[in-house]
C-alpha positions in Angstrom: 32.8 -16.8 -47.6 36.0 -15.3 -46.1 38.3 -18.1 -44.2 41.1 -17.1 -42.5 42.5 -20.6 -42.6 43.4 -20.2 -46.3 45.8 -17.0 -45.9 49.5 -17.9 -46.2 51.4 -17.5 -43.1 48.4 -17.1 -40.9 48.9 -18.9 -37.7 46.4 -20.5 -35.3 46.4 -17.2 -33.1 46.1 -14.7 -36.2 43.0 -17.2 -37.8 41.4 -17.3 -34.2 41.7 -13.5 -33.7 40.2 -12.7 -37.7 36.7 -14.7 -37.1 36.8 -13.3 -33.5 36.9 -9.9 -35.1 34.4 -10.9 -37.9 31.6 -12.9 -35.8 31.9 -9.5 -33.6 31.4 -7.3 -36.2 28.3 -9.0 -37.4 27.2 -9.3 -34.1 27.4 -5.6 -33.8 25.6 -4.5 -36.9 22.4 -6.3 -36.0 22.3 -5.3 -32.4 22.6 -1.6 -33.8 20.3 -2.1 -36.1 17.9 -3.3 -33.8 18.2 -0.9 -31.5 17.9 2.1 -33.9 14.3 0.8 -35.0 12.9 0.2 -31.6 14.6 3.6 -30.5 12.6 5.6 -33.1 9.6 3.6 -32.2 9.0 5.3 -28.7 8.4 8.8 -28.7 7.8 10.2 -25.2 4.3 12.1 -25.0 3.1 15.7 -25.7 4.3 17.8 -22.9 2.2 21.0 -22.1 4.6 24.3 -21.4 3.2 26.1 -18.7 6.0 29.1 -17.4 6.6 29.5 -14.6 8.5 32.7 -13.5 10.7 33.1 -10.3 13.0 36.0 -9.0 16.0 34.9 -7.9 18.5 38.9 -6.8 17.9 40.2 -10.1 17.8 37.2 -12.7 13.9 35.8 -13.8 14.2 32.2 -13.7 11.4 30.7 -16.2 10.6 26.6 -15.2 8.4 25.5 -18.1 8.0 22.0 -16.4 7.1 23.1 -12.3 3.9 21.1 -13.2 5.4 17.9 -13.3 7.0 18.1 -9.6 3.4 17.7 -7.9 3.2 13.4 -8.4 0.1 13.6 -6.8 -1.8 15.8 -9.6 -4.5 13.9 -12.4 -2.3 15.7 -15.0 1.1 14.6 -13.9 -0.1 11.1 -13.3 -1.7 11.2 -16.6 1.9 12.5 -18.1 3.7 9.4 -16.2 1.2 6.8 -16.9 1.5 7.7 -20.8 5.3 8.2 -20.9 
């Protein structure tokens, strides 16, 4: 294993600061790695598309998603429940 202790010239500060560096590195790579896998684990649930179109002066606004707004809905509670 690496050991900063053995380099020539290293000093307390510089061996301290090398297995600060290392121990954070490995630390890193299996919280990343961790997070990665339970990331692609959760996907969030089927969505139906129902457009909605609304005229705003001269522009047609389409809201695919107006169904969700009502929280009171079976379908939206369904959608919450599952997600």
């Amino acid at each position: 294993m690496f050991d900063p202790a053995r380099m020539p010239g290293a000093g307390r500060g510089a061996r301290l600061l090398l297995r600060v560096c290392f121990f954070s590195v490995v630390l890193n790579f299996g919280t990343n790695t961790t997070c990665a896998q339970e990331a692609s684990a959760k996907c969030p649930p089927a969505t139906a598309v129902k457009n909605v179109h609304d005229t705003y002066a001269s522009a047609d606004v389409v809201d695919p998603y107006r169904w969700l707004e009502d929280q009171n809905s079976q379908e939206t509670r369904g959608w919450i429940e599952q997600e």
